[in-house]
Residue, then its C-alpha position, 0 to 999 in steps of 0.5 A: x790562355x783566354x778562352x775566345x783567343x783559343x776559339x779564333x784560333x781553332x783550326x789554325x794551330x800551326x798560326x798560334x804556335x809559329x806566334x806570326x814568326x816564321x822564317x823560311x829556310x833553306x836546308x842543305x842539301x835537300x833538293x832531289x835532283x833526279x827523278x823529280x817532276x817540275x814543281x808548279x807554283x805556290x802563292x805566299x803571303x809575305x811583310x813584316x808583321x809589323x807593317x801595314x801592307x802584305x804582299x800577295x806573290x807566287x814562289x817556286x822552290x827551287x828559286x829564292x826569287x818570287x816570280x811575280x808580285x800578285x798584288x799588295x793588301x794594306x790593313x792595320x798594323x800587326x795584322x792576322x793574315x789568311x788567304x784562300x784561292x778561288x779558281x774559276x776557269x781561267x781566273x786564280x783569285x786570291x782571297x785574303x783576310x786580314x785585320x783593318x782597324x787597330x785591334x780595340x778587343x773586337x772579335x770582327x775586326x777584318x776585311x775580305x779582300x780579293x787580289x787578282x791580276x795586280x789588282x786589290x778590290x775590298x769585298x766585305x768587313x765585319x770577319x772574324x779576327x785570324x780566320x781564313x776565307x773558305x772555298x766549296x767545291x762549288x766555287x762559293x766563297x765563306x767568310x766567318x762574321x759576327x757581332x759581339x755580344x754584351x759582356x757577362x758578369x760575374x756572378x761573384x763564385x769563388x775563384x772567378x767560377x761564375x765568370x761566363x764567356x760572352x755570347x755573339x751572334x756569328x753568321x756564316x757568309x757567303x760573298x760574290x767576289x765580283x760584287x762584293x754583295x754578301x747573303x746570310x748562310x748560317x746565323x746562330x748565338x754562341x762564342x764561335x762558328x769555324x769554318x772547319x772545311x769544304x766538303x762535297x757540293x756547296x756543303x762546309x763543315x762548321x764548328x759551332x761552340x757554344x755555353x752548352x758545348x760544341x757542335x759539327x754542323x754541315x751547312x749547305x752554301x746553296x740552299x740554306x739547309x743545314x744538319x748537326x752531324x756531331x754534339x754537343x761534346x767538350x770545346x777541345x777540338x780543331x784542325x778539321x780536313x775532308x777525304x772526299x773519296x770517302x766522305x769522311x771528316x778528319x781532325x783531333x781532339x782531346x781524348x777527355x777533358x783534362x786529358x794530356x792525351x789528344x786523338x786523331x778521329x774519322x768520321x762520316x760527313x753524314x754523321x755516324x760514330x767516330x772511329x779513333x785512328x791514333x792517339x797521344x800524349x801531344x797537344x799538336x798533332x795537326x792531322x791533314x787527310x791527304x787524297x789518297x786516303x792516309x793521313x798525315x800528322x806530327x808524331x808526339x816527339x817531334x820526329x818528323x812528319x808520318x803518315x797513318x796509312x789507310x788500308x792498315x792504319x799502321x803509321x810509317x814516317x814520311x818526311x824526317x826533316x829534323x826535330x820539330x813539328x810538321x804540318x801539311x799546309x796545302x795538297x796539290x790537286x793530284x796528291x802527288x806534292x804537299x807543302x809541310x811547315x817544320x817548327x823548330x825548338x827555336x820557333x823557325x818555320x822551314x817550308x818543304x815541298x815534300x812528295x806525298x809518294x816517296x817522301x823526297x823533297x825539295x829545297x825550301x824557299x827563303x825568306x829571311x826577313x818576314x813571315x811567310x803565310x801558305x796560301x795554296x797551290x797556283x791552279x791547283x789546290x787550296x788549303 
């Protein structure tokens, strides 16, 4: 696989295996029907990939209807869709990215859109391709741009060996999305900056590769600042998550370059030695620290969604919803109900609302005829 189309897809795993074709489907008799609180509402990210409009709803669980339609964004066809919501006291905005042009081997091909009571207003061009808007604690909103840098040459080696990925320049911006006026948070040459996560404050996590290796990077939305917490180290690592109980980041790497093993490790957000809290011989583990401190994975296997839990690190199944590989989409803002993805060994994608107490469940939405994106829970919490 071409190199740079694994950095876009950093952090996105799931995205890349799901290949933009997931269908949601309804498993029977999977709705608990006692002792379950009502479920609030989800917003998705819906259309026939091969169209050129994507429709911005809010779904219910226990309803194959949406309840409302939030509004439609029009990009290229074929386009890489991600959203994020933006809450502001009583104002749910949802933010998309999503591919403006007809792809031409660009890497910044996307626009940031912000949808928000039926209406659709752009805000800023020039985002990188499938990568997701981020939202601080604080409320700022962070895009990944860039310009492409010249290609490199090949110096001739055998096999290709001189051939050198190219160098952009990536920027990390901050974007007011009443205004759509944008400022410069973070400039730095290299093949990729990932919004990895948000973290206390107006503080992000970024993942800087570079032709020297990969680097943490904390950066400060607010003032600018900004501090390496972890690097250079092998560009083999993705599905970054923050524990904000405890200051800790979470995501997997390769356990050595050219490994088939991949661990999932913790580390404080003010840098310090990484602390190895499981590994296997799974290349899509899909970590996801959840409030309560666990964190939740898919097993190598393929058994079904597990939790590694916080006090004893021992790892107890959660959710056994077929063979298959799960992830965590979104956690509602009390900890109380996650959205899990199941990819099949035929490449369809269930939708659950799983309980992260118990591990009951409810029925999945449907959606049979287009792909469906998780954006993040309506007022409550974003992916």
């Amino acid at each position: 696989m071409n190199q740079r189309l694994v950095y876009a897809l950093l952090g996105a795993s799931a995205l890349a295996a799901a290949g933009l074709t997931a269908i949601a489907q309804t498993e029977p008799g999977s709705v608990a029907r006692t002792t379950l609180e009502p479920f609030p509402a989800i917003v998705t990210l819906e259309g026939d990939p091969e169209s050129s409009e994507t429709f911005v709803r809010l779904r219910r669980f226990d309803s194959s209807q949406p309840l409302r339609e939030l509004g439609t964004v029009r990009h290229a066809q074929h386009a890489a869709r991600r959203g994020a919501i933006l809450q502001r006291g009583t104002r749910s905005i949802v933010l998309v990215t999503a591919n403006i042009r007809p792809r031409t081997g660009h890497t910044y091909e996307s626009q940031l859109f912000a949808v928000e009571q039926g209406t659709t207003r752009p805000l800023t061009d020039g985002v990188s391709m499938a990568s997701a808007p981020l939202v601080t604690e604080r409320g700022t909103v962070l895009v990944q741009r860039g310009t492409d840098g010249p290609d490199p040459a090949n110096d001739g080696s055998a096999g290709g060996a001189g051939l050198r990925e190219r160098v952009d320049q990536l920027e990390i911006t901050a974007v007011d999305v009443d205004t759509g006026q944008t400022r410069s948070v973070f400039r730095a040459p290299g093949q990729s900056a990932w919004l990895g996560c948000a973290l206390r404050g107006d503080e992000a996590l970024v993942y800087h590769v570079t032709p020297e290796g990969a680097f943490l990077r904390v950066i400060d939305a607010s003032s600018g600042g900004q501090r390496s917490i972890l690097g250079p180290m092998p560009a083999l690592a993705r599905d970054f998550s923050y524990d904000r109980a405890r200051d800790e980041i979470t995501f997997v790497r390769a356990a050595s370059v050219g490994s088939d093993d991949y661990e999932i490790v913790t580390m404080s957000a003010r840098g310090g030695a990484l602390r190895v809290r499981h590994r296997a011989p799974s290349h899509h583990l899909m970590p996801r620290a959840l409030r309560d401190g666990a964190i939740a994975f898919s097993p190598a296997g393929d058994p079904g969604l597990a939790l590694i839990e916080r006090a004893s690190g021992g790892v107890r199944a959660l959710a056994p919803l077929g063979r298959g590989s799960d992830w965590v989409a979104a956690e509602r803002n009390d900890g109380a109900w996650i959205v899990v993805r199941h990819l099949d060994a035929q490449s369809n994608i269930d939708t659950f609302a799983v309980s992260a107490r118990d591990g009951s469940r409810r029925a999945t939405f449907r959606d049979d005829a287009n792909p469906v994106e998780i954006v993040g829970f309506w007022g409550g919490a974003t992916p």
